[in-house]
Every structure is written in C-alpha cells, then in structure tokens.
N, C-alpha and C positions, 0 to 999 in steps of 0.2 A: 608577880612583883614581890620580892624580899623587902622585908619589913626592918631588916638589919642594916642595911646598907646605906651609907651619909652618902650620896654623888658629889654634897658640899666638900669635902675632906680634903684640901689640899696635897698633902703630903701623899695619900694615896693615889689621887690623881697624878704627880708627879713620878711616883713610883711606877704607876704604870705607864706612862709613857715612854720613860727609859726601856723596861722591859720588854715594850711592844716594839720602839724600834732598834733596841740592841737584840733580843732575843728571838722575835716573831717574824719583825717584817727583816729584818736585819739591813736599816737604809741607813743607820746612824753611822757617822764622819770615821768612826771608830773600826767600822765593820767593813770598809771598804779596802782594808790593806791585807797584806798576807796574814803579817803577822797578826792584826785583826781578827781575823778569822781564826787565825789557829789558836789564841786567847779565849774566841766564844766556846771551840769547840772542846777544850778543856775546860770550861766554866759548867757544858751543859750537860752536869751529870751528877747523881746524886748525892747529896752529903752524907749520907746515913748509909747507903749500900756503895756508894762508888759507882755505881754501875749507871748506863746512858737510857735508860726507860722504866717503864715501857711509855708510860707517859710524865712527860717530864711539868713541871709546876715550880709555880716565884711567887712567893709569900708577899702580900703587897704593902706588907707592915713592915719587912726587914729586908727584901729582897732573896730571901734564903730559898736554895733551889732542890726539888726532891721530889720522887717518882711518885705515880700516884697509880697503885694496881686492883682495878676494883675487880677482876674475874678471880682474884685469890685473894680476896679482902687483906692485900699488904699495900697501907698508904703510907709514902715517909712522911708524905706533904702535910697530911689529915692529923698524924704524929705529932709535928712543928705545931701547927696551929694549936691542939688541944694545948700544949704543954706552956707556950710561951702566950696563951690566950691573944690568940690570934685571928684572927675570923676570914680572913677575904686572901685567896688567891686568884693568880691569873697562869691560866692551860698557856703553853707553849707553841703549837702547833695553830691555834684558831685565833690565840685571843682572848677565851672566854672567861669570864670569872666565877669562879666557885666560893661558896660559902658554906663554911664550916658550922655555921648553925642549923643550916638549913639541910645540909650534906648533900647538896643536889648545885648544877651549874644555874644561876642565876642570870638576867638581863634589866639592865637598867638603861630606859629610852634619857633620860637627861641625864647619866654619865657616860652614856657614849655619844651625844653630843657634845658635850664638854671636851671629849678625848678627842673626836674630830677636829674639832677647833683649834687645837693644841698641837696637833701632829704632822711635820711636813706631807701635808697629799700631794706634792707635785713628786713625789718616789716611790709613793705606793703606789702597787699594782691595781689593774682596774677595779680587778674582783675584790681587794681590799680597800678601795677608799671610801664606802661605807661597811660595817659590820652587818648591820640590820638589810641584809639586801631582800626584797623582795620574793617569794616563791610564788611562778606559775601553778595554776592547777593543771592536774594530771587524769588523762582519762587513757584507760587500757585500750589497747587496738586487740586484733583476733587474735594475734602474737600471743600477747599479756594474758588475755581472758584464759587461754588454754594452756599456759603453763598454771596459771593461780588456779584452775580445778583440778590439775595433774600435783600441782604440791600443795595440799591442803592440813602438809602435818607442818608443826610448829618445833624449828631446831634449836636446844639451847644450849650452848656452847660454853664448854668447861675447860679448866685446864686438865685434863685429860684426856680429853674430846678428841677421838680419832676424825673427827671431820676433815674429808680430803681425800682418806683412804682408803685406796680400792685398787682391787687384783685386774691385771687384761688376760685376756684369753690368747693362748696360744695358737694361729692357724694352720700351725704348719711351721715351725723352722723360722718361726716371728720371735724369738726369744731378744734376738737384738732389738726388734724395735719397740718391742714393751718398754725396754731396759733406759733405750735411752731418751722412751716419751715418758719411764715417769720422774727423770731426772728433770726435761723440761717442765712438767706440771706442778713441781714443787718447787720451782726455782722463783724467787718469790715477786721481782717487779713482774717477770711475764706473765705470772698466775695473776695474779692485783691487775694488769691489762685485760685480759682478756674477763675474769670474771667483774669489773666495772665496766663490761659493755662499750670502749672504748673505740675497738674497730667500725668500722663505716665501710663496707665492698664498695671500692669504685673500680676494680678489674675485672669484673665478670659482671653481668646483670641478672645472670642466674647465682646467688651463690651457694648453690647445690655442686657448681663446679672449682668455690673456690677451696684452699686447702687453709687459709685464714679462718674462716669461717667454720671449718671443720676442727679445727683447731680450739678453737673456744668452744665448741658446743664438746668436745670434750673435755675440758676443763669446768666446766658448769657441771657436767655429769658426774664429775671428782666430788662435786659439792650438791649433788643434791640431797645427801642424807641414805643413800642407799651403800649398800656394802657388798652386795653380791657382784662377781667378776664381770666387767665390760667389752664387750667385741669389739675394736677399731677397726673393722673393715673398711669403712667407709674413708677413712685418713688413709689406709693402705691402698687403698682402691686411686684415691689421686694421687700420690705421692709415687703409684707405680707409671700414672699418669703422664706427670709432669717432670717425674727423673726415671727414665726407662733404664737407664744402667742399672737400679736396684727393683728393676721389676723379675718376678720370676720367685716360686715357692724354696727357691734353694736357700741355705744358709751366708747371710751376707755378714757385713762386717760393723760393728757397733758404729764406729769411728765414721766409717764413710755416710754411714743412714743418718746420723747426728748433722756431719757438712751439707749431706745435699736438703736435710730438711729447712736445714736455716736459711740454704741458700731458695728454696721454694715459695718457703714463708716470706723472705726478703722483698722476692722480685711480685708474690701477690699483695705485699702490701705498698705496692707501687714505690719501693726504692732505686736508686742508684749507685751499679755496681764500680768502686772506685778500683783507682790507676794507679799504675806506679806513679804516673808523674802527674794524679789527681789522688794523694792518697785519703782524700776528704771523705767521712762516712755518712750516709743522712741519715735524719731526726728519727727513721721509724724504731719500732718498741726491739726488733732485732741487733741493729745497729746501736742502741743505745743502752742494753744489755751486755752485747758481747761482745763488742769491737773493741780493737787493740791497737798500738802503733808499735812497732818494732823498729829499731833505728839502725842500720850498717853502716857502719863506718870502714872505707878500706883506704887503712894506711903506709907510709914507704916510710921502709926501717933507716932511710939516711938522710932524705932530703922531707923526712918528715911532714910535706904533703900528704894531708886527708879530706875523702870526699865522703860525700854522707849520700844516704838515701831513706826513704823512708817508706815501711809496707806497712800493708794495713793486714791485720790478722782474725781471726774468729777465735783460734786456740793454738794451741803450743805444741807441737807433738815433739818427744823426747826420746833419743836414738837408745837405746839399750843394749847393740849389739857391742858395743867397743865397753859397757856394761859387764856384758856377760864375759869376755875375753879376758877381763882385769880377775873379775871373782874367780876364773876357773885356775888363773896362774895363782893368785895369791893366797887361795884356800878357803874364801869368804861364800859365804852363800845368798848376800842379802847387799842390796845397795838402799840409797836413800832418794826422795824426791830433791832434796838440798843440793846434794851430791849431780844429781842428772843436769839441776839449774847451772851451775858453776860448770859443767863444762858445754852445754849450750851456750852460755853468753863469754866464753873463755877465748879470746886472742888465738886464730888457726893460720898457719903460714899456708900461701898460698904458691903454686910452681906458676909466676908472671913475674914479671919484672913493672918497675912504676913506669907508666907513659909520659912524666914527666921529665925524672931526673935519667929516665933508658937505664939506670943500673942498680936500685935497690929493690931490694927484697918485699911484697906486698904481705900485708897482715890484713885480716878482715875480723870484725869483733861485733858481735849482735848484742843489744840491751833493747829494754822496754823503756820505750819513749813514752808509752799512752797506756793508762791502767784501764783494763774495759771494770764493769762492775761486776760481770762474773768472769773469771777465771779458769777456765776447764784448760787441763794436761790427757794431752796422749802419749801413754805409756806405748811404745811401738817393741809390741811383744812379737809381731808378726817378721820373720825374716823373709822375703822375696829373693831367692838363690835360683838355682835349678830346680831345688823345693822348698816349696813352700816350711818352714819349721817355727814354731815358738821359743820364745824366748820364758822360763818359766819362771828366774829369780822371783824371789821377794823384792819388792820394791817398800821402802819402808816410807811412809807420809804422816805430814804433821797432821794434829785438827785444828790448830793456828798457823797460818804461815803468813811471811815477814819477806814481802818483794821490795825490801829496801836498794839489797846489794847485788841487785840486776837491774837497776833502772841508770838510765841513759846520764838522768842529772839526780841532784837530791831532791828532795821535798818533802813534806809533814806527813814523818815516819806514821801519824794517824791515819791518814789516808791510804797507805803503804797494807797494811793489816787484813786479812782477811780468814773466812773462818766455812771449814768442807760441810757442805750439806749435802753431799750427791757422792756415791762413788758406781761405778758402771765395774764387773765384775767378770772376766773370762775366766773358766774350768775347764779343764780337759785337756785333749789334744786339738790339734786344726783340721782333722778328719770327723769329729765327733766332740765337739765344744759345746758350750751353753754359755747364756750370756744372765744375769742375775743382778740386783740394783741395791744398794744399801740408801735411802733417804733419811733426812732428820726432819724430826717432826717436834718444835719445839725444842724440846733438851733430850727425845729420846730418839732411837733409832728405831727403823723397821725394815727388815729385810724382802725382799719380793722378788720373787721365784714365778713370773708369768702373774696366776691367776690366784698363787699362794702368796699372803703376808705374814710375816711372823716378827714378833720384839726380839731383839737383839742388842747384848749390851752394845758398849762402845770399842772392846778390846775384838770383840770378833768382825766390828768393820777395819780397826786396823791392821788387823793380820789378815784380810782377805786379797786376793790377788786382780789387784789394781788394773785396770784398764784405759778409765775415765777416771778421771778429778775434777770435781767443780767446786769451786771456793767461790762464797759470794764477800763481797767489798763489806767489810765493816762499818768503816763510817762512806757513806754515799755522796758525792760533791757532782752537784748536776748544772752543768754550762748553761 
C-alpha cells in the first residue's frame, strides 16, 4: 500500500478516467471514429523523445504523455514528474499506476473501486471490468517439473542481451531452411505466440507428429539461454512429412520452403484455406501475421466497365526479368524495391476484348486491398527458361518503407509504414548457391551463415543480395 497516494483526489480520479477509456480501454464516444483513432494514435507518443515506446505513461496531474524505459534506466515520464513535482502516473497498456515517490507500480483497493464506479463497464472487456482480477494457484505437472530442473540458471536481460540468438546446423544442403526459419523465429507476434505458450494441438493426439508443436519447441530453444548451434531435424523430419515436394537432401529453394511451411503450419493449426470467391482468411497466428488481400481490377478502355476480384496472398513475389532487360539496355546495374512495386501494381494491357461493350480494349491493374502485419517480397532472381539462370542485379531496398502508393484506396499513411527486420540472402550461382539470413535484433543487425552468427552493420545488409524481405507493420491495428 503507498502511503502517498489521496484515492479522495477528485481531479485525479477524473483524470484517470479519461486516460483509461481514451487511452487504455479505448471505449470512449471520441475513439470510436476513424478520425478518432488516428488523433489517439498521434497522441500516443512521447513528448520528450517523439518516439511511440517502449512503454508509454499519462501523468495523472497534467495528463502529459511520455515513455518510460526502465532496462536502460531512460524515463521521460519519471523526468516530468520529478521536474514539475508530480507524483502519480497511469501505464498505458494495463492501467496501472505508478508513483514517483515510491519508484515502483502501486495498487489502491478504494481507488479502483472508485474507478469502477465511474467507468462505462457495459464496454469493457471482460477481462477488464475489474482490474484486481483474481489469480488461480499453479501447481507444475511432469511437463513443468522437468523443464524447472533442466533451467536452473537465472537469465537477466540487458540491452545488449543477445537472448534469442542462435546458429542451426547445416545437414546437408539445409542452408535454405535455416535461412528462412530464423527469419520466422524472429519475426516478432509469431515468436510472442509460440513462446507464451499459446498453442493447444487439437490435430494430432500425439504431438510428436505435429509440426505446430515442433515449431514452438524451437522457438523456446531460441530462448533458453544457450548459444551453442541447434539441429532442426526433427522440423525437417515433418515438414519432409507433410510437404513431400521439399522432401529429399538436394538443394531447394528459400521461397518455396517459406510457402509450403506456412501453409503446414496453417492447416495444423486447424485453419481454413480461402477462395477466390471465399477470399476470408481465419483467426489462426499464421493468417493473422501474414495475410494480405490484393485487389484486380480489369477494366474496358471505352465503355469503362470494371470488375473487381479479390485474392488473398501470403507474399508478393516480384518479376525481375523485364528488370534485368531494362538495366542491360540502359547501362544501369542496380534497380530498386520502389521501382519493382510500381510496376507490379502498374496498369498491363491485356490481348481480349470487354465481354460487355464486344469492342474495347481490357486493362488489368493490381493494388493491396489488405495490409497483412508482416510483409515479406520475393525477389524472383530464379529464371525457368530451358535453363534454369539467375537474375544477379542489385536490387536496392529501403529499412523503412511506405505502401501508401500501392494500395487499393487511402488510409492512415500511419498504418501504411513499415520497417525490415529479416532479409533472406542468395550467393552464387544456381548450380552451387548458398542461402544466408541478415535479422535485427533490436537496433542491431546479425548475420547467419547456417551455424555461424556474426554483427554486421546496417550498410552490409543493404548491399547484400536480396532474396526475401520481410518488413513488419509499424503501428499494428488488430480487427
């Protein structure tokens, strides 16, 4: 109990109110419009640095909003308070209030009664219409016992804390699927899934055979504090399983092992695969990570009838060869990911005529109807001719990029915004290639080479020879 704290305090009490349901639960009259939202979401970041975290805080004396980073002892919020002798904030995320005297989150049972009383609960969520909810007791099953005597060491997490990081072993001409499991493993809602324990097997009753389940127990292994390189055989082992096209010790293709993984993972997390004419994606952690809508539109250049359709996507792969044909004429050696977008979603005449008017000319033009939250581009370096040959430009890519001016309709250029944490890397030729992973880990980079990690600035991921791009969504807006 905080010895500082009036629960009598009018003004405070009203201040947090507002803040709870403008800022936390977000039910108030104001929060329910677009423009609402895009008001909060400009609101919620800090005054001192500008920037949106890591944890965001509302002074409950002025309303004043500012980060609060206790793993690098930088608080703007702790700042505010000392200066303008302030004492009591309210955390962003929970609810909670913190005290400045105290330097520690505090609870008061008769002001959160008070706050109850006060606060529309027929719009709060269930788990929110008391704060003070209840905790079951917990008692370990065989599970629990045997992992708590297998991790008996105590990890303490820095900011420079390589926790996470860790080399696969190569078994053979596995270079691709290291590459593009540790772009999955660091990709950050599906890591946060699978290491809070989220999954439940309901398609297998053994899940020694599921690939969900093998999935998370290596993502746990990412994190248990160990550094020395991991065997995925056992992921390898189903995934040769359950997509037999990528079974076999030969060298496969980044791109294909990344689709048929997702699409494994999909259908053992018991989803549904959508339709053209069902292009609806369901709830599970894959679908709600990387699903996209793509919109076609094909239109007649006279009698200006358009029909639309709508597919649903996982990634974007981007054609290079009509790339490469432009740079060889025009003397250039380097194109851009900008460049590849614009003529993807670029207006292509079509050799039909309209079914409507019988006499004009059809045009057919692709945008993104639906932003997924991560974003992965396929660079298609690979030509399929009578031979097989690479396509080797430079492909030049942003570490911010801006899908404003490929989307279907507008909307809150915030949302638009996105920023690369993953690139997937081919060298060589198609005879004798290697496949190599650049990840961001916080603000730096780290290269991995199989079994090998190494730091790496930021200029040697962008001059590296792109294959995969994954960009994850900035600000995250979840249905």
């Amino acid at each position: 109990m905080c010895q500082h704290f009036d629960s009598d305090n009018k003004d405070m009490l009203h201040n947090y109110k507002i803040v709870y349901e403008c800022l936390v639960e977000k039910i108030h009259p104001s929060c329910l419009t677009q423009e609402g939202r895009r008001m909060i979401a400009l609101m919620c970041i800090c005054r001192t640095c500008k920037k949106d975290g890591p944890t965001m805080h509302a002074c409950l004396s002025c309303v004043y909003l500012a980060c609060h980073n206790c793993t690098v002892n930088c608080s703007h919020i702790v700042e505010h308070l000392r200066k303008n002798q302030h004492h009591f904030a309210v955390e962003l995320t929970q609810g909670e209030l913190y005290c400045n005297i105290c330097e520690d989150y505090i609870y008061s049972s008769s002001f959160d009664t008070k706050v109850y009383r006060i606060l529309d609960r027929s719009k709060l969520r269930p788990c929110r219409r008391k704060r003070n909810i209840g905790l079951d007791s917990w008692e370990p099953d065989v599970r629990d016992i045997k992992l708590l005597l297998l991790n008996t060491k105590q990890i303490k997490l820095e900011a420079s804390s390589l926790y996470g990081l860790r080399g696969l072993c190569n078994m053979g001409n596995t270079c691709f699927m290291n590459s593009v499991l540790q772009a999955m493993i660091h990709t950050p809602v599906l890591r946060d899934f699978f290491l809070a324990e989220q999954h439940m097997c309901v398609t297998y009753a053994d899940s020694e055979h599921c690939v969900v389940c093998e999935m998370r127990s290596l993502v746990q292994e990412f994190h248990n504090g160990k550094h020395s390189a991991f065997v995925p055989c056992k992921l390898l082992q189903l995934i040769w399983t359950h997509a037999h096209h990528m079974a076999g010790y030969e060298q496969q293709d980044a791109h294909e092992f990344f689709i048929a993984t997702l699409d494994v993972l999909h259908r053992h997390l018991g989803g549904k695969t959508p339709t053209a004419n069902s292009p609806q994606y369901c709830q599970c952690v894959i679908d709600t990570v990387f699903a996209g809508k793509l919109q076609s539109d094909l239109g007649c250049e006279k009698c200006k009838h358009t029909s639309t359709t709508i597919d649903p996507f996982r990634d974007i792969s981007l054609d290079l060869g009509a790339v490469a044909a432009k740079l060889v004429s025009s003397g250039n050696c380097s194109s851009t990911l900008d460049e590849c977008l614009k003529r993807f979603t670029k207006a292509e005449d079509l050799d039909s005529r309209c079914s409507k008017c019988k006499e004009g000319q059809l045009m057919k033009k692709l945008t993104i109807k639906k932003l997924p939250i991560v974003m992965c581009f396929h660079l298609k370096r690979f030509e399929h001719s009578l031979h097989t040959k690479k396509i080797s430009q430079y492909v030049k890519f942003p570490e911010e990029l801006d899908i404003s001016p490929f989307l279907a309709h507008k909307s809150d250029r915030l949302e638009n915004l996105y920023s690369l944490f993953a690139v997937v890397n081919h060298s060589g030729c198609v005879q004798s290639g290697h496949y190599t992973c650049h990840i961001r880990m916080f603000k730096d980079w780290f290269h991995c080479d199989d079994a090998v990690i190494s730091q790496v600035s930021l200029s040697s991921v962008m001059e590296s020879e792109a294959y995969l791009l994954f960009y994850h969504q900035n600000i995250v807006k979840y249905s």
